[in-house]
ZARO-509607 format. One line per 10 residues: their letters; for each residue x, y, z of C-alpha. Coordinates in steps of 0.25 Angstrom, whole numbers, plus 2048, in hexadecimal, padded with zeros to 3 digits. Example, Ala and Ser with C-alpha at 12.3 -4.5 7.8 and 13.67 -1.06 7.14 Angstrom:
2
AS> 831,7EE,81F  837,7FC,81D $
This chain:
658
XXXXXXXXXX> 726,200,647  72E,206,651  73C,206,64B  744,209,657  73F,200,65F  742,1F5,652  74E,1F9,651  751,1F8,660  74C,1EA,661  754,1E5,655 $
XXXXXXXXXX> 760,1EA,65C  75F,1E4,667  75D,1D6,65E  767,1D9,655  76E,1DA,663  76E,1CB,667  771,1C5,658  77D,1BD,65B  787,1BA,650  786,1B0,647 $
XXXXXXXXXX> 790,1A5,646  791,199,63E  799,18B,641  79E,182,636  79A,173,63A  7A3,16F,62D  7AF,177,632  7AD,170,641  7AC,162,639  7B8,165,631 $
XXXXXXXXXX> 7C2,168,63E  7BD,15A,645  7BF,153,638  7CC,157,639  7CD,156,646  7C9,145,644  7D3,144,638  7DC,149,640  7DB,140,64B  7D9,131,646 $
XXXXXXXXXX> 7E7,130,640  7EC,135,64C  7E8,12D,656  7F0,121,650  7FC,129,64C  7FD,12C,65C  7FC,11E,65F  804,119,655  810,125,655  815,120,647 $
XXXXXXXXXX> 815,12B,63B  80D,137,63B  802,133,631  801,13D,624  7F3,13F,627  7F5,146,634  800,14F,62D  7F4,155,625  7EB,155,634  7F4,15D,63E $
XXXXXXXXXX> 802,161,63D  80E,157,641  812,15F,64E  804,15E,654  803,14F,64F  812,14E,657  80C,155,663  800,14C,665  808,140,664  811,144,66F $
XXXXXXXXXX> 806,147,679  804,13D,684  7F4,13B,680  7F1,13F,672  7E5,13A,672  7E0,141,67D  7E6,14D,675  7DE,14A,666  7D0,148,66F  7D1,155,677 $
XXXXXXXXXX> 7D6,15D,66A  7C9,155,663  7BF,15A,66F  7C4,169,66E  7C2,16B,660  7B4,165,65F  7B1,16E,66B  7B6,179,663  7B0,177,657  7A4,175,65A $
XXXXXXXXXX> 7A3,181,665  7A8,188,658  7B6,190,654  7B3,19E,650  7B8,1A6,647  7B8,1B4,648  7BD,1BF,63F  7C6,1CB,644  7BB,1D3,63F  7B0,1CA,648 $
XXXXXXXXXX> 7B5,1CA,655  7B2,1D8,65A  7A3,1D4,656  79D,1CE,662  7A2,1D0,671  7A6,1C2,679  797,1C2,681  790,1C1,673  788,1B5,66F  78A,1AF,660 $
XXXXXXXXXX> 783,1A4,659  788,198,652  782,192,648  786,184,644  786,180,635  788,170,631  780,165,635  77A,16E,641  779,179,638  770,184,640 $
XXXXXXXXXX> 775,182,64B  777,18E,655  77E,191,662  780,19C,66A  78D,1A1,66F  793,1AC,678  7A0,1B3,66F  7A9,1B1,679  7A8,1A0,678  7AB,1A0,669 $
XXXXXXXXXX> 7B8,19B,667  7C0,1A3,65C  7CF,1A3,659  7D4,1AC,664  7CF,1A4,66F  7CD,196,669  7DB,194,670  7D9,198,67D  7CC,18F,67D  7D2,182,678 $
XXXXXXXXXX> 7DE,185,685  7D2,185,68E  7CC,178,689  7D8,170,68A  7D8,164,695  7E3,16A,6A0  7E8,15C,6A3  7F0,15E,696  7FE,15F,696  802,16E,68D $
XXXXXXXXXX> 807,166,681  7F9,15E,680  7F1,16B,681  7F9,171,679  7F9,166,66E  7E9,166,670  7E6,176,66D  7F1,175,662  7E7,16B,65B  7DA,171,65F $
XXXXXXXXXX> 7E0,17D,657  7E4,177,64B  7D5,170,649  7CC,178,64D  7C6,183,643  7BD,18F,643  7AE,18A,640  7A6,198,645  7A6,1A2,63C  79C,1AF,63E $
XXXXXXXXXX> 790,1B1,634  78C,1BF,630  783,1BA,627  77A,1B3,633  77E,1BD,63B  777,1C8,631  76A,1BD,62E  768,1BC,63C  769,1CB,63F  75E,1CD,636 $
XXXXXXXXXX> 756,1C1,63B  756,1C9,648  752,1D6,640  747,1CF,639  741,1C7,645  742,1D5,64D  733,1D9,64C  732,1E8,64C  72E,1ED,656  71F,1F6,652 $
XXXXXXXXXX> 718,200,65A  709,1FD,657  6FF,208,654  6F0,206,654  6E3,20D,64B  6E1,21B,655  6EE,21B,65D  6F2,22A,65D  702,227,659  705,238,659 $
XXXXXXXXXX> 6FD,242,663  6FB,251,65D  705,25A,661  70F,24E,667  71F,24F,662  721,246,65A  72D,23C,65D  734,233,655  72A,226,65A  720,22E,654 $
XXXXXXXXXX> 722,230,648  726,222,646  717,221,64A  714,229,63D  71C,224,635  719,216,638  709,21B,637  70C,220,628  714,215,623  706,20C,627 $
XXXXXXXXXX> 6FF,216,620  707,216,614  70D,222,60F  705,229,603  70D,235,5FF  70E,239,5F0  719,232,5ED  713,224,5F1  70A,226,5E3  715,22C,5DB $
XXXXXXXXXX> 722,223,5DE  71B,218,5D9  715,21C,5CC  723,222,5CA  728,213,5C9  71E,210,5C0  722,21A,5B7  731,216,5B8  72D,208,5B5  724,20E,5A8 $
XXXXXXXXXX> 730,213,5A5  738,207,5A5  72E,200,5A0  72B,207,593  73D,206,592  739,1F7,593  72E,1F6,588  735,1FD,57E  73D,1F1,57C  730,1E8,57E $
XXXXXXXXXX> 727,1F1,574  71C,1E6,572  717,1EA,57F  715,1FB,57D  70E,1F6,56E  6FF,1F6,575  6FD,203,57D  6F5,1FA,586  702,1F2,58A  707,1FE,590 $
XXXXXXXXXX> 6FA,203,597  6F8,1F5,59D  706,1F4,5A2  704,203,5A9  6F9,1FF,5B0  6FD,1F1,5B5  70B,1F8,5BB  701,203,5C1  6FA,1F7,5C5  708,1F1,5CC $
XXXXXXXXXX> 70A,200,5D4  700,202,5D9  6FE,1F3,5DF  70D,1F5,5E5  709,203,5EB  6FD,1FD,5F1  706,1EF,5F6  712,1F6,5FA  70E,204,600  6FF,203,605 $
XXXXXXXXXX> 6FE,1F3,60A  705,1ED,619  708,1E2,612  718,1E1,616  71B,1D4,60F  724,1D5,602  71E,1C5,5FD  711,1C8,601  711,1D7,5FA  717,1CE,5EF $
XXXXXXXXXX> 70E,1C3,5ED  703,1CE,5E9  70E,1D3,5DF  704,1D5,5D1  711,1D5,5C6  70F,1C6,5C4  701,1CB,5C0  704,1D6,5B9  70E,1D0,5AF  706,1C2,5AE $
XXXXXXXXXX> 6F9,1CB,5A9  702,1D3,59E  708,1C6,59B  6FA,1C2,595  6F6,1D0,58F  705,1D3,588  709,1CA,57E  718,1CB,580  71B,1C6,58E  729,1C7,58E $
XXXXXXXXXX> 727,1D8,58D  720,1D5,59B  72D,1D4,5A1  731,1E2,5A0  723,1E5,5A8  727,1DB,5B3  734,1E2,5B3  72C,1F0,5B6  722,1EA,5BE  72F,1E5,5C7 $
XXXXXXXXXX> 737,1F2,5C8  729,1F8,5CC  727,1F1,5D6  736,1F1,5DC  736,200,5DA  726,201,5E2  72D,1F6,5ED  737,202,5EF  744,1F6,5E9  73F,1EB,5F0 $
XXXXXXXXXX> 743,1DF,5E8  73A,1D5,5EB  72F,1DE,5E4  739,1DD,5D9  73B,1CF,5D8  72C,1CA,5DB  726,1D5,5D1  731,1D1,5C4  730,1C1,5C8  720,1C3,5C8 $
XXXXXXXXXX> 71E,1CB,5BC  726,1C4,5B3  720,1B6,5B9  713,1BA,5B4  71A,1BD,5A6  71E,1AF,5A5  714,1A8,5AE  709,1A6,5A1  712,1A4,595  705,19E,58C $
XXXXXXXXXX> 6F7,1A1,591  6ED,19E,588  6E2,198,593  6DF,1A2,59E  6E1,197,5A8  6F0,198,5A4  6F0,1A6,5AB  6EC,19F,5B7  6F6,196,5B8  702,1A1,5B3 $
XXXXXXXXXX> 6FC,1A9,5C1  6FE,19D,5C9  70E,19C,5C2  70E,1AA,5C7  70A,1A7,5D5  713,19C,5D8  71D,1A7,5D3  71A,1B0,5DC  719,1A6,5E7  725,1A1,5E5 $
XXXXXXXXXX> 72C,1AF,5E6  725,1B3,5F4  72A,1A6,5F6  739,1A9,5F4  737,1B6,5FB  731,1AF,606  73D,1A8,609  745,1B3,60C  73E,1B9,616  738,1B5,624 $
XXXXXXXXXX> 728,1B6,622  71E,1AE,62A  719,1A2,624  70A,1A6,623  70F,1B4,61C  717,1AB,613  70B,1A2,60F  703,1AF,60C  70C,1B4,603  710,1A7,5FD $
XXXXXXXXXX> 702,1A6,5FB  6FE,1B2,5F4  70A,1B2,5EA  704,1A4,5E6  6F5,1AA,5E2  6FA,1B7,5DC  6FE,1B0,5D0  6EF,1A8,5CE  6E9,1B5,5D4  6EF,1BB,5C9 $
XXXXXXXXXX> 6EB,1B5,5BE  6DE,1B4,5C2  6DF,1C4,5C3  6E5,1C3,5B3  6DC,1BB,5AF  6D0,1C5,5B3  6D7,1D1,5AF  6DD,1CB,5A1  6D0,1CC,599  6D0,1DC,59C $
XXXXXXXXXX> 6DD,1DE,598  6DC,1D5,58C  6D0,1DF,588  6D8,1EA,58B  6E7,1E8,586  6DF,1DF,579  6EC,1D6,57D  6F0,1C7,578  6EF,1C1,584  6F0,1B2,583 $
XXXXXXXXXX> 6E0,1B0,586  6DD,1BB,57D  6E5,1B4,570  6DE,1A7,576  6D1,1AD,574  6D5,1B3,564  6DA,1A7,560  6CD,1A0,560  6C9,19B,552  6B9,19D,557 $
XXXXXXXXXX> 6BA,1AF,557  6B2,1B5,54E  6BE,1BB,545  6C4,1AC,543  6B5,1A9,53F  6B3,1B3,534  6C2,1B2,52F  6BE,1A1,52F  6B1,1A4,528  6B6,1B1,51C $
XXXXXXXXXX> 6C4,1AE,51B  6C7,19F,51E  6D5,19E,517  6DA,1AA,521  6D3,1A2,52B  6DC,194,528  6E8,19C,525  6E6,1A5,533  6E6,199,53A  6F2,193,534 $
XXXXXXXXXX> 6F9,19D,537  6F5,19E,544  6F9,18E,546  708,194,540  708,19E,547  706,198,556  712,18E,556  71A,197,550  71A,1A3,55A  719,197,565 $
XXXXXXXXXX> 727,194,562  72E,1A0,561  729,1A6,56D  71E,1AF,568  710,1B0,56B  709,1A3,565  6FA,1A5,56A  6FC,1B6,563  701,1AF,557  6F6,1A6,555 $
XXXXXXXXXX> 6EB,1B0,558  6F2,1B9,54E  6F2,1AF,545  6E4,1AC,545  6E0,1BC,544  6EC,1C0,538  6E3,1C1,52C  6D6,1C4,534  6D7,1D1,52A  6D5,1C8,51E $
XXXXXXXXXX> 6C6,1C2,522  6BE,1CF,51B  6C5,1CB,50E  6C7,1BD,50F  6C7,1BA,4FF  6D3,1C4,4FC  6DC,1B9,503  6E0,1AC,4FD  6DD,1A4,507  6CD,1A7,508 $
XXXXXXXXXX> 6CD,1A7,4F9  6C2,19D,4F3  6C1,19F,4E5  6CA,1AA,4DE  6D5,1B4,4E3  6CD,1C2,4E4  6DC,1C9,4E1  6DC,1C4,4D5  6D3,1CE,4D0  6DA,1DA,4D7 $
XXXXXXXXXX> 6E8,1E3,4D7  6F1,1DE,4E0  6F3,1E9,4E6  6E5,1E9,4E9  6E7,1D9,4EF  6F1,1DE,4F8  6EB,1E8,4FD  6E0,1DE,502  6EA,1D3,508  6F2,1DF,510 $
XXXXXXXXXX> 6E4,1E4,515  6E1,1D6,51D  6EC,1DC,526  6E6,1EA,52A  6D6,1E3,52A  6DA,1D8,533  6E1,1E4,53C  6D5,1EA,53C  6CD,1DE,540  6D4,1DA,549 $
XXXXXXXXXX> 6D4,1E7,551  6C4,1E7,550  6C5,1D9,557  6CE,1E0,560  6D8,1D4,560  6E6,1D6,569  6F0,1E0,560  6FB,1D6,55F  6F0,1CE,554  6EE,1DA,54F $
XXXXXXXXXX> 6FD,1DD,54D  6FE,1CC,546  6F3,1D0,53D  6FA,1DF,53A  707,1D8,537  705,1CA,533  708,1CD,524  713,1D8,528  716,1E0,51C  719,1D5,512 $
XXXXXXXXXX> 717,1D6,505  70A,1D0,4FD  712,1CC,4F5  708,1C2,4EB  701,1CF,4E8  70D,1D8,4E6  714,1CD,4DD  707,1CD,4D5  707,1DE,4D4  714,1DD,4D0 $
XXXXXXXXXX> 711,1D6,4C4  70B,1E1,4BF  715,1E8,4B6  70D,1F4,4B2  70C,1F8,4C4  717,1F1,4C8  71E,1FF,4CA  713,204,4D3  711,1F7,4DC  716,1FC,4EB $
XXXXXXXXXX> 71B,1F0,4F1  715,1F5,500  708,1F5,4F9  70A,1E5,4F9  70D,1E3,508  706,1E3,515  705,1EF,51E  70C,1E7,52A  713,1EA,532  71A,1DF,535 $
XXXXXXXXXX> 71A,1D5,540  71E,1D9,54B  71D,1CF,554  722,1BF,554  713,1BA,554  70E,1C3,548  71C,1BE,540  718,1B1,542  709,1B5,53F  710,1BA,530 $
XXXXXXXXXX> 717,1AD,52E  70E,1A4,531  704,1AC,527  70D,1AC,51E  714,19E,51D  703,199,51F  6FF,1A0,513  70C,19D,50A  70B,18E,50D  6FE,18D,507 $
XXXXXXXXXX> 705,18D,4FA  70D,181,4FC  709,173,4F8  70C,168,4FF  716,16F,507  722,167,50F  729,16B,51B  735,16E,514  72D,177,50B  724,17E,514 $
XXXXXXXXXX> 731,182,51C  738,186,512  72C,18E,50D  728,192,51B  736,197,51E  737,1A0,511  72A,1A8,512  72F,1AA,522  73E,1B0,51E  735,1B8,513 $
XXXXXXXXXX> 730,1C0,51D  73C,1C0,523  742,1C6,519  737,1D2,517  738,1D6,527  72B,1D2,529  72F,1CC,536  73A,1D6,53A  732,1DB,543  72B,1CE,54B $
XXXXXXXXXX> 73A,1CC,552  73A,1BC,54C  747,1B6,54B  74B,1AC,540  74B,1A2,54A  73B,1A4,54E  73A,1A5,53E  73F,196,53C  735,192,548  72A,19A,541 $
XXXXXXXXXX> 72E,192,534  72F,186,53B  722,186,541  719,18B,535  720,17F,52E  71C,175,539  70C,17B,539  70C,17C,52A  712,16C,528  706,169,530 $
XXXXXXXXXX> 6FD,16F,526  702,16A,51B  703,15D,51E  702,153,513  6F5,14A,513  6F1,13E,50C  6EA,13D,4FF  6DF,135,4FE  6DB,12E,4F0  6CF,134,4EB $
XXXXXXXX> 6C7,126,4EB  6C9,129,4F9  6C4,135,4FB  6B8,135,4F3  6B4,128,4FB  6B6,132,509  6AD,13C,503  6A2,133,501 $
């Protein structure tokens, strides 16, 4: 581009731009309304010469009323007067600042733009003809019919004065918009080079045009210096920085090492796709760079793999600020990246179904489209550009859930994450674990699937993870399935503790916690139901076995209550809090006989606020409020199944069997 030459030509357009004024059409309408009130009582006062009617007083003043009346043809008079300020008007009365008049010379042309009921309308006017204050005078004595008498012409530009108003004003604001219409429709004016034209001969001296040549040559190239690889990754090391600031108030995301390796490679992932979009492509359209944008992508993949989605919104917030700091502060960047990455947080809030990611992508590409749109407006590109864009940013969003939905089944191998599919998949009855727990341990097997039906509901309504809750439900007493007849619930004929310490008993019941650890990492299930098995019980007290040890008179001295309770730790999230409960309140309900509603609330509530009490959920961040809705839905589940039946007369039955 030959910038002197640009420059030159815009000059000499910038040159022609003629101010911008504007003329009032309701100001113009205003004057001859008056101008008609004004005139309709006086016509039968000048015929009748009786009283000056009140409503002229408010018109005109008295002497000029006097005046008119004393003229030999006044109606002569009021029609002329009428005829010069429509001429005014509409040729327009400018007003001019003191500051504006040394602006423009007398031979200079301005435009008037009309606003009203011809809005748009433009003329063209040499600034000598505009009519103004200091020379509205000397233009209404030139207009006046000479066969007047002095007093009639007089009385004629007396009135003319007193109407008319100024209704031009001059608009900087449409001044300054057309002056960079101009600059924009000003094509620049380029000096064209072709493959093997010699642009600098050996041993020439080198002049200014040449070494626009060179520079002009390099910036086509693209300059590749040390710093074009550094000054990026230096950004990426300030938005590690801030991100780790961030995550230490989210510490959920930094508890699996893998969380932090995937979000390191995904933001390398983001640099080095703006280096390539932004340094080493021609493309020189901001929507069209934009629609290819991958956050939406990014954060939409993570969304699946991560199980808290609302920490994803500290990543779209570095995944932002890297791309405004990469776009060197542009803030479109800005905006498109933190709309896009936070759109594909929220665009898939339940998936279960892999066709659900589908459908979130094409959320996200009405999004994208609907951005570009907006951007679109605001600036001046063809309309076949336009549809390419608009396209593209519709497609990125299907195109990228198809990309996720290819990729997903790696990272769920890699991160062994609780994606939405992945907990689909563990909650089916038909897996060989659920089999063999059904098949050597079948009162775990009903009692884990109550707890799972609790469980769901609950975390359902207080905003936790429902489908993880279940899952964990199903998987929490897996550890017990190698010594089924220790637990009550499998136990057929006889309690096997009866014959042993109870010591001894509790150490068997706390060691279904650490067995179904370890099974469940041999079957390499997602840590967070590893982390419900771990804590379901907490570090609560056995307490049947440590009331019976303390019976014992002769040890009770010895007895160490930690003996007697679980190894926890303690829940540490919402979903195995309610996992706890609901194992609890399943297993302490089987006590009851016929059980009412009121009772199995109250009952319910009790063994809820008992944990309370210990600090078992301290840690699990539930409120007494989410406790009450916990209550309130085991107490629903539960009143299903206890629900009261008929009882048939034995005759009856008997005959049925038969």
């Amino acid at each position: 581009i030959d910038m002197e030459a640009t420059e030159k030509k815009r000059n000499l357009r910038h040159s022609t731009l003629n101010p911008q004024f504007v003329m009032q059409e309701n100001i113009t309408q205003q004057v001859l309304n008056r101008l008609d009130d004004f005139q309709e009582p006086i016509k039968p006062y000048l015929e009748n010469r009786g009283p000056v009617p009140t409503e002229l007083l408010d018109l005109i003043p008295l002497s000029m009323i006097e005046s008119l009346a004393s003229q030999p043809s006044p109606e002569y008079i009021l029609s002329t007067t009428r005829e010069m300020v429509v001429t005014i008007m509409y040729r327009g009365y400018f007003k001019i600042l003191d500051n504006q008049k040394d602006l423009w010379e007398d031979d200079d042309l301005i435009e008037v733009i009309t606003t009203g009921e011809v809005q748009g309308f433009k003329t063209t006017m040499i600034r000598g003809y505009m009519l103004t204050k200091d020379n509205i005078d000397q233009y209404i004595s030139s207009q006046l019919p000479q066969d007047l008498s002095p007093p009639s012409r007089a009385l004629i530009r007396q009135l003319v004065l007193y109407f008319i108003e100024e209704n031009c004003y001059y608009n900087q604001l449409l001044t300054n918009q057309r002056q960079q219409e101009i600059f924009r429709l000003v094509d620049p004016v380029e000096i064209q080079f072709s493959k093997g034209d010699i642009l600098i001969y050996q041993g020439a001296v080198l002049t200014s045009r040449d070494i626009e040549k060179l520079d002009s040559l390099i910036e086509q190239l693209g300059p590749v210096s040390l710093g074009t690889f550094l000054y990026p990754f230096f950004y990426l090391g300030l938005i590690v920085f801030l991100g780790a600031c961030f995550m230490l108030a989210f510490k959920r995301v930094i508890q699996k090492p893998q969380n932090i390796i995937l979000a390191f490679y995904l933001l390398l992932f983001f640099i080095i796709f703006l280096i390539f979009i932004l340094q080493w492509t021609s493309l020189d359209r901001t929507t069209l760079i934009l629609a290819l944008f991958p956050a939406g992508l990014i954060t939409l993949l993570l969304s699946q793999i991560l199980i808290y989605r609302e920490d994803l919104l500290v990543f779209s917030i570095l995944l932002s600020l890297l791309s405004f700091f990469l776009s060197h502060g542009q803030s479109e960047y800005f905006i498109f990246t933190l709309v896009s990455a936070m759109a594909g947080v929220f665009v898939l809030p339940k998936g279960e179904r892999r066709i659900d990611l589908f459908k979130a992508g094409a959320r996200l590409g009405l999004i994208h489209f609907l951005m570009i749109l907006f951007m679109l407006i605001q600036q001046k590109i063809p309309l076949g550009k336009a549809i390419i864009d608009l396209g593209l940013a519709l497609v990125s969003g299907p195109l990228a859930s198809l990309v996720i939905m290819g990729m997903l089944p790696l990272f769920e191998q890699f991160m062994n994450s609780c994606t939405p599919y992945r907990l689909s998949e563990l909650s089916n009855l038909n897996d060989p674990i659920m089999k063999r727990m059904f098949i050597r341990a079948p009162g775990t097997y009903v009692h884990s699937i109550n707890v799972a039906y609790m469980a769901e509901p609950a975390c359902e309504n207080i905003g936790a993870n429902a489908m993880l809750a279940r899952v964990g439900g199903y998987y929490h007493d897996i550890g017990k399935i190698d010594q089924a007849e220790y637990y009550i619930e499998n136990q057929k004929e006889g309690n096997k503790h009866d014959e042993l310490k109870a010591s001894l008993s509790a150490a068997i019941i706390k060691s279904h916690v650490k067995a179904g650890v370890e099974r469940a990492r041999e079957l390499k299930l997602p840590k967070e139901i590893i982390d419900i098995i771990a804590q379901h019980h907490g570090t609560s007290l056995i307490r049947y076995f440590y009331d019976r040890a303390m019976k014992d008179e002769r040890h009770k001295s010895t007895i160490n209550r930690e003996d007697f309770c679980h190894p926890g730790p303690r829940p540490q999230t919402k979903e195995a809090a309610v996992v706890m409960l609901a194992d609890t309140v399943e297993a302490a309900t089987r006590t009851l006989r016929k059980p009412t509603r009121a009772k199995l609330e109250k009952f319910i509530w009790e063994l809820i606020i008992d944990r309370f009490q210990n600090g078992e959920l301290n840690d699990s961040s539930l409120t007494l409020k989410e406790l009450e809705i916990i209550k309130d839905n085991f107490v629903h589940v539960l009143t299903g199944h206890f629900h009261s039946r008929i009882d048939y007369p034995a005759a009856e039955i008997k005959k049925n069997e038969k």
